[in-house]
C-alpha positions, 0 to 999 in steps of 0.5 A, spaced: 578 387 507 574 392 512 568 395 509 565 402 509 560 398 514 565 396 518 568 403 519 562 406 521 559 399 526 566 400 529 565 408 531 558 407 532 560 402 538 566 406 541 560 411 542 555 407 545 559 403 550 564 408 552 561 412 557 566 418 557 565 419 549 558 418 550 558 424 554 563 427 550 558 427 544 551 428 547 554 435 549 557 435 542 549 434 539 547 438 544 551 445 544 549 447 536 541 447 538 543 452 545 547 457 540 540 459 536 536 458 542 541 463 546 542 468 540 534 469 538 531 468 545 536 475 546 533 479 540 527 475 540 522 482 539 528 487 541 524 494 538 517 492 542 515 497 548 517 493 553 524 492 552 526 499 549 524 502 556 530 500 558 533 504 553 534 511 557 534 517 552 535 525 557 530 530 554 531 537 556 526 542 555 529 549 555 523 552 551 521 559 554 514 560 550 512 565 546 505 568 544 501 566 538 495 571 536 495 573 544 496 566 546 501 564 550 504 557 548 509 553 551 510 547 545 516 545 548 512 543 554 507 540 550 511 535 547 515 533 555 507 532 556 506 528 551 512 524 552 510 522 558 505 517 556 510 515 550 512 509 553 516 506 547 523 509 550 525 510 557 525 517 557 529 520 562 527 529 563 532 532 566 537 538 567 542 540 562 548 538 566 546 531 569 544 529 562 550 532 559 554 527 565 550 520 564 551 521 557 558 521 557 558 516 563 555 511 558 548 511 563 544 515 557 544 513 550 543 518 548 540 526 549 535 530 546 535 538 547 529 543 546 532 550 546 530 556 548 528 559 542 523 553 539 516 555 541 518 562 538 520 559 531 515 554 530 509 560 532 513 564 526 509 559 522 503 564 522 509 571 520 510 573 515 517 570 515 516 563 518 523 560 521 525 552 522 525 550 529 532 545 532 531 540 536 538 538 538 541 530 538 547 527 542 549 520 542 555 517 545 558 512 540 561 509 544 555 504 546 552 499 543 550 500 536 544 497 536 542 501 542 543 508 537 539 504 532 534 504 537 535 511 540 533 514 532 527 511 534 526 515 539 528 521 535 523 519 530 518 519 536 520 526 538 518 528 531 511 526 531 510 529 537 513 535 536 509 535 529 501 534 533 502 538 538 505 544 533 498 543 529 494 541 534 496 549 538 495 553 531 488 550 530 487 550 538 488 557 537 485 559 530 478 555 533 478 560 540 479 566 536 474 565 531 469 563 537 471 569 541 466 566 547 469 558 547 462 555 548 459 557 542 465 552 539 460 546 540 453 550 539 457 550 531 458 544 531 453 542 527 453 547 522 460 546 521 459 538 519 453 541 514 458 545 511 464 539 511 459 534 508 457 540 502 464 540 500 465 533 500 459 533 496 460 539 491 468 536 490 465 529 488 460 532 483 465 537 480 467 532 474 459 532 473 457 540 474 462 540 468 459 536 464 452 538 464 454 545 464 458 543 458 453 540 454 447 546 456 453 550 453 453 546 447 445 545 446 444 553 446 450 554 441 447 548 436 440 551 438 441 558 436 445 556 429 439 551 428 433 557 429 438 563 426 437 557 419 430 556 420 429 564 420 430 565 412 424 560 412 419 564 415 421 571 411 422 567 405 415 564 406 411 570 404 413 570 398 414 564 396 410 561 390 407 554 393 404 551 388 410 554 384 418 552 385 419 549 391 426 546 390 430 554 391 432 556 397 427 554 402 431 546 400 438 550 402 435 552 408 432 545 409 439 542 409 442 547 413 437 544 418 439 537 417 445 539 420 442 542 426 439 535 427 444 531 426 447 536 431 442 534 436 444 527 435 450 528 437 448 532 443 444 526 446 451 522 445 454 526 450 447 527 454 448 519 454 455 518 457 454 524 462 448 520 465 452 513 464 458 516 468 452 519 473 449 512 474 457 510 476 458 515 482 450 513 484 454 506 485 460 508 488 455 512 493 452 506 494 458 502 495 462 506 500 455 506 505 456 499 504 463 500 507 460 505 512 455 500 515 459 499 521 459 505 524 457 507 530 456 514 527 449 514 526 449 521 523 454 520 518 450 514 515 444 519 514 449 524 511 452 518 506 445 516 505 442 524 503 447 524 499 445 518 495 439 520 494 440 527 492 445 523 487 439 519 484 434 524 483 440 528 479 440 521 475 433 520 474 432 527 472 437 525 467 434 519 464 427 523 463 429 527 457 433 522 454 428 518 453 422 522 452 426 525 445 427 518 443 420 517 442 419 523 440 424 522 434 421 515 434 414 517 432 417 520 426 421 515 423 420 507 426 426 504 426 428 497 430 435 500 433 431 506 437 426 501 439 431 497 443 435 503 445 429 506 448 426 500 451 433 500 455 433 506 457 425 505 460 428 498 463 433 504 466 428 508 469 424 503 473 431 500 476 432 507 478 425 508 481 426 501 485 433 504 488 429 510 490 424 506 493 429 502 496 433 507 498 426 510 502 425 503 506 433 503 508 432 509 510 425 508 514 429 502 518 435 506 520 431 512 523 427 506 526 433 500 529 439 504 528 441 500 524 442 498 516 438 492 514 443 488 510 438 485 506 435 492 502 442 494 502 444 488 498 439 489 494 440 497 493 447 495 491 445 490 486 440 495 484 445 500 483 451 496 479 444 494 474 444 501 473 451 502 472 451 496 467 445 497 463 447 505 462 454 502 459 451 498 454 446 503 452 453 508 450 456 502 446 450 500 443 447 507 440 454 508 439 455 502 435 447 502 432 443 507 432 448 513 431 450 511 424 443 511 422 441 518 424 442 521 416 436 518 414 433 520 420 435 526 418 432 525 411 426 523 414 424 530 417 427 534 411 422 530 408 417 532 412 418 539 413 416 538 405 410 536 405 408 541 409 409 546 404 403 547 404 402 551 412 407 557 409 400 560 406 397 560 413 404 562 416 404 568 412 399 571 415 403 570 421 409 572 418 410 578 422 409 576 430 413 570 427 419 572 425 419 577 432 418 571 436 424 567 432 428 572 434 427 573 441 429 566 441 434 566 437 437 572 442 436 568 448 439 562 446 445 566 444 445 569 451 444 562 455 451 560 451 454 565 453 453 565 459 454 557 461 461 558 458 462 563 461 460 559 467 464 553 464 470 557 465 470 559 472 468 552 474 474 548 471 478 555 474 475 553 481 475 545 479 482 543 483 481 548 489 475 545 491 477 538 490 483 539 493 480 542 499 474 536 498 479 530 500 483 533 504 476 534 508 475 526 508 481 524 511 480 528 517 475 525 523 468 529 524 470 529 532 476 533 530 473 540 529 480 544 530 483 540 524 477 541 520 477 548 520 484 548 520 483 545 513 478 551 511 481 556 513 488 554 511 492 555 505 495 549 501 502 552 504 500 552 511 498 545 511 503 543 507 508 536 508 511 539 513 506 539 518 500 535 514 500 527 515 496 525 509 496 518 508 496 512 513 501 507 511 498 499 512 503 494 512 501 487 509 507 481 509 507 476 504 510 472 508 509 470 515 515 472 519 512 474 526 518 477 530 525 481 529 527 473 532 524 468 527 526 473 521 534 472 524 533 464 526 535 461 519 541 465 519 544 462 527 540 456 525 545 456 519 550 458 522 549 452 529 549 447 524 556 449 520 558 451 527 556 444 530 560 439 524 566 444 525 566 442 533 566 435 531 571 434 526 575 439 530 574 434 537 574 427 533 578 424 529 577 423 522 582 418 521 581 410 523 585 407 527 589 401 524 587 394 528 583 388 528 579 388 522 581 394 521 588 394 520 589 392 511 583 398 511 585 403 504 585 410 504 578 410 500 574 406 505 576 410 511 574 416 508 567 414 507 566 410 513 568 416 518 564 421 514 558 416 516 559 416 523 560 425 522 553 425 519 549 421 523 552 425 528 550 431 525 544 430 523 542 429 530 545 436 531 541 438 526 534 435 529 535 438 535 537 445 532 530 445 528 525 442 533 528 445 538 527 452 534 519 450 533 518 448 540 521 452 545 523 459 542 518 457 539 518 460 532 512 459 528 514 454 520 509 455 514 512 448 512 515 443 519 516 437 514 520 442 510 524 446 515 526 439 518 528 435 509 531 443 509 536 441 516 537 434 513 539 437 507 543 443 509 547 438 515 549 432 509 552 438 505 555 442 510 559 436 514 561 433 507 565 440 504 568 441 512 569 434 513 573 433 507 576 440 507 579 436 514 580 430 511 585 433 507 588 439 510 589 436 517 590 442 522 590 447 516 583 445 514 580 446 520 583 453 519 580 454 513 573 452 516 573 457 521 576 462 516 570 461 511 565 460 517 568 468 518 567 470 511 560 467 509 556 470 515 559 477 513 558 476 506 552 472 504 547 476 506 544 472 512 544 479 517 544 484 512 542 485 504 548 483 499 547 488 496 550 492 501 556 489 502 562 490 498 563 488 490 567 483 492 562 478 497 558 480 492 561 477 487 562 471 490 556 469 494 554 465 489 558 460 492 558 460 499 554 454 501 552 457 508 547 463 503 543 457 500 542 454 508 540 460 511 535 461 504 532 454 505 530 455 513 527 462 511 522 459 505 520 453 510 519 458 515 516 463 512 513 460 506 516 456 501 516 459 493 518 451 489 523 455 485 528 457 490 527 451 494 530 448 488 534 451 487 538 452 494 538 443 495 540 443 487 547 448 489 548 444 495 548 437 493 552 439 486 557 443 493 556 437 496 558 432 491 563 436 489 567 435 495 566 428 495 569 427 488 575 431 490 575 428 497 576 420 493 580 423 488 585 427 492 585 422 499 590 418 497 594 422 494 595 428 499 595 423 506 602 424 506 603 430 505 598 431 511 600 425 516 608 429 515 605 437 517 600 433 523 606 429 527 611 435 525 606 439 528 604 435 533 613 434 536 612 442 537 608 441 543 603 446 540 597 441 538 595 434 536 
């Protein structure tokens, strides 16, 4: 009885010794590689400059200008201008009617009108009552639609132009009328970066001006309460007893002062946090120097290094009095928590004098070689984040040991201040000068915090203006004068979204798709492979002729040994298709070794479920094949999102084998994540597998049926 081997040795050997079939197959193995090399080489990177400018696009500017502040301006003109430069699209300048004519004929694409009135409704921007300007946009849909796809590149190129050269005018203006004399623009130059740099320095300083001049407020208040306490006890102490009752109302008045003590202690809290978040922006400072080490622009560097300077003077002269009151209250009571605070705190002092000098010798070296020494800028960075660092666990360590001693600290002092009873007989004498003295300081203590509330006020009023105004001055460049007055002088709607470009947008693939056409190979590299099996089974037969040793062959055996024979002979399309993908496209594949199991895979799957499909349908399973091929490439995501395809392919895509073929050459070539490739060599081996199964348990069963519909339609003289 013939085996399976015989079977495939049988087919295998009319092949290689038949000239004709040899032919007839190589051109079999070989047309599936040429319909992906054809279809990507034609879209391979169809949105670069060098293939749009074919895509003719008519502008015609019909634009009559207006003026704007006794200026005369043609924006209209400006943009055609500027268009001529923009390359990205073949921009054709023409009259009306030629291109009203070329569009209808098919020879544009599409038409962009400027009217008439454009300069004259962008200009009223700067009137009392601002009008939106129109640019008209004509298509024909009738061409192509991927060529209109294109064209709404154009219009969006237009935009941008239109957008630019409206700011650039309206600053251009603006810049003139303030400089009555023109040149005086760049005598001023100077002056006007000075005042740039203030504000974006007074913008990054809002959030501590704030702060200290909250806590100077605080200060005063608690301060005023404290000596207003303190004020009986002089009055009190010309007639005070003092080898008599000690323990009336001077005691009441101690403990009043107890409280204003602790008040103190809480005040150097916040002074603490302050200072902590001083040192913070000290090295945020120090790190965007860093970052503008590699300019070019020598004077934006000193700037950036001023302003460094300037901030680690503020934070030093922050740290003096916290330090010099923990030794002054240390003096009166020693405690083990406030030694170690303060020993920090002197630690802090001595980095921040290293930063000072390092910061003077990075600044010596830059006057001297033009550039940043990068060893004392490591060292100026590593300074600074010690800083940071040590401040932050000064906070938590105060907060965690020291705060909660301060009551018997307190204590100490009001003992103290008992013990000193005795003076009160020499400040009766003094009494008088004394309590005027005390008054005067209470009233000056008083005015102090109604002032810096006041001043808090205004500040926090003031806050959001000017850092608003701060940032947006960052992102303009110090080239650019107009824009940097512009945002000086204009008010928030001026620059608005409409006008205003805020942000870059940075694009950062996860994966490596290098073109338009790698991203669209898997799909035709899919569908090559399925078109390629179909070719087969649809010019060689799937039935085993019966003679020699082959005549007692059974239903089974033929069925696997010409799905042998189908395999090999699509698995050798399939190596065509992907080396050829790699090395003459070529397309770029994260993992080569996956992209060819991926192929192999993908091939074994495919030829089983269109082999079997033909093997028991006959003609009609050839007809289900092309069907299905139809039907999987529109709904199974491999051109466009499923998720904009209908309900019904989306509920059935999970079961067309072509969507996990397309997923696995797009993990090989991208870039592989484990979970998918599972999973789409698991679907289509359970696919593959189960059309096997059918085709083994169905082959006998149904060769009947199929034999009578092939020869009935075969005596039609229609088909074989």
């Amino acid at each position: 009885m013939a085996t399976i081997r015989d079977v495939y040795h049988r087919d295998l050997h009319a092949i290689l010794k038949n000239p004709a079939a040899l032919l007839t197959v190589f051109v079999l193995c070989i047309l599936p590689s040429l319909y992906t090399l054809v279809n990507v080489s034609a879209i391979w990177n169809p949105y670069r400059p060098s293939e749009t400018h074919h895509i003719a696009v008519a502008v015609v500017n019909q634009d009559q200008g207006t003026a704007l502040r006794g200026k005369s301006v043609n924006l209209g003109k400006a943009v055609v201008n500027k268009l001529h430069d923009n390359h990205q699209i073949g921009w054709r300048f023409v009259d009306a009617q030629t291109a009203n004519d070329q569009l209808k004929q098919g020879n544009y694409y599409a038409e962009i009108i400027i009217p008439k009135n454009f300069s004259r409704r962008l200009a009223s921007i700067a009137t009392a009552h601002p009008q939106r300007a129109t640019v008209i946009y004509r298509t024909n849909t009738k061409d192509s639609p991927m060529g209109l796809k294109m064209t709404e590149t154009a219009a969006k190129s237009l935009v941008n132009q239109i957008q630019q050269n409206l700011v650039y005018n309206v600053n251009k203006i603006a810049f003139s009328y303030l400089n009555q004399l023109g040149d005086k623009a760049h005598h001023n130059e100077s002056e006007m970066m000075n005042l740039k740099d203030l504000i974006i320095a007074l913008g990054d300083s809002m959030d501590l001006a704030t702060a200290s001049v909250s806590t100077i407020h605080d200060t005063a208040s608690d301060m005023g309460v404290a000596l207003a306490a303190f004020k009986p006890v002089i009055t009190q102490a010309q007639h005070v007893d003092v080898v008599g009752d000690a323990n009336g109302a001077l005691k009441d008045q101690l403990t009043t002062t107890k409280s204003a003590v602790n008040r103190g202690f809480a005040d150097f809290s916040t002074d603490l946090s302050t200072t902590a978040a001083q040192a913070q922006t000290v090295n945020r400072l120090a790190k965007q120097l860093g970052r503008r080490a590699s300019a070019t622009n020598r004077g934006l560097i000193n700037r950036q290094i001023e302003t460094l300077s300037t901030q680690l003077t503020l934070l030093k002269s922050q740290v003096t009095p916290l330090n010099a009151f923990l030794k002054t209250v240390n003096q009166q009571k020693n405690l083990a928590q406030l030694n170690g605070l303060e020993a920090m705190l002197g630690g802090t002092q001595a980095l921040i004098n290293q930063q000072t000098a390092s910061l003077t010798a990075l600044k010596k070296g830059l006057n001297t070689t033009g550039q940043v020494n990068q060893r004392l800028y490591d060292q100026l960075l590593s300074q600074s984040q010690r800083t940071a660092d040590k401040m932050r666990l000064l906070v938590g360590q105060y907060q965690r040991e020291v705060r909660t001693g301060t009551n018997a600290i307190g204590d100490h002092l009001i003992a103290t201040i008992t013990q000193s009873q005795q003076l009160l007989t020499t400040l009766k004498r003094g009494s008088a000068l004394n309590e005027k003295m005390l008054t005067t300081m209470i009233q000056g203590n008083q005015l102090v915090a109604t002032s810096t509330g006041k001043l808090e006020d205004k500040l926090t009023a003031g806050k959001a203006t000017i850092v608003g105004v701060s940032n947006r001055l960052k992102l303009t460049s110090d080239r650019n004068m107009a824009a940097i007055i512009s945002v000086l002088q204009s008010s928030p709607g001026l620059m608005g979204s409409t006008l205003a470009k805020p942000f870059n947008i940075k694009n950062e693939d996860i994966y490596r798709v290098t073109s338009f056409g790698a991203a669209f190979a898997p799909s035709y590299m899919a569908l090559s492979i399925w078109v390629g099996c179909t070719m087969l089974v649809a010019v060689l037969h799937t039935a085993a002729p019966r003679e020699g040793k082959l005549r007692k062959l059974t239903d089974r055996t033929e069925y696997l040994g010409k799905l042998m024979i189908f395999m090999t002979l699509s698995l050798i399309q399939t190596l065509i298709v992907t080396l050829s993908t790699m090395f003459i496209l070529p397309i770029h594949a994260e993992s080569p070794l996956l992209l060819l199991l991926t192929g192999g895979i993908i091939s074994i799957g495919f030829m089983i479920i269109i082999y079997t499909s033909v093997c028991l349908f006959g003609n009609l399973g050839k007809a289900l094949v092309v069907a299905l091929l139809a039907t999987q490439l529109a709904g199974s995501g491999a051109i466009y999102p499923i998720q904009l395809s209908p309900l019904a392919f989306r509920l059935i895509q999970p079961l067309f084998p072509f969507a996990y073929g397309v997923s696995g050459f797009r993990e090989a070539i991208g870039g592989p994540n484990i979970g998918t490739v599972a999973t789409n060599f698991f679907v289509l081996a359970v696919m593959a597998g189960i059309m096997l199964w059918l085709g083994l348990l169905t082959k006998r069963p149904l060769k009947h049926q199929t034999d009578r519909l092939t020869r009935d339609f075969q005596k039609t003289g229609l088909g074989q």
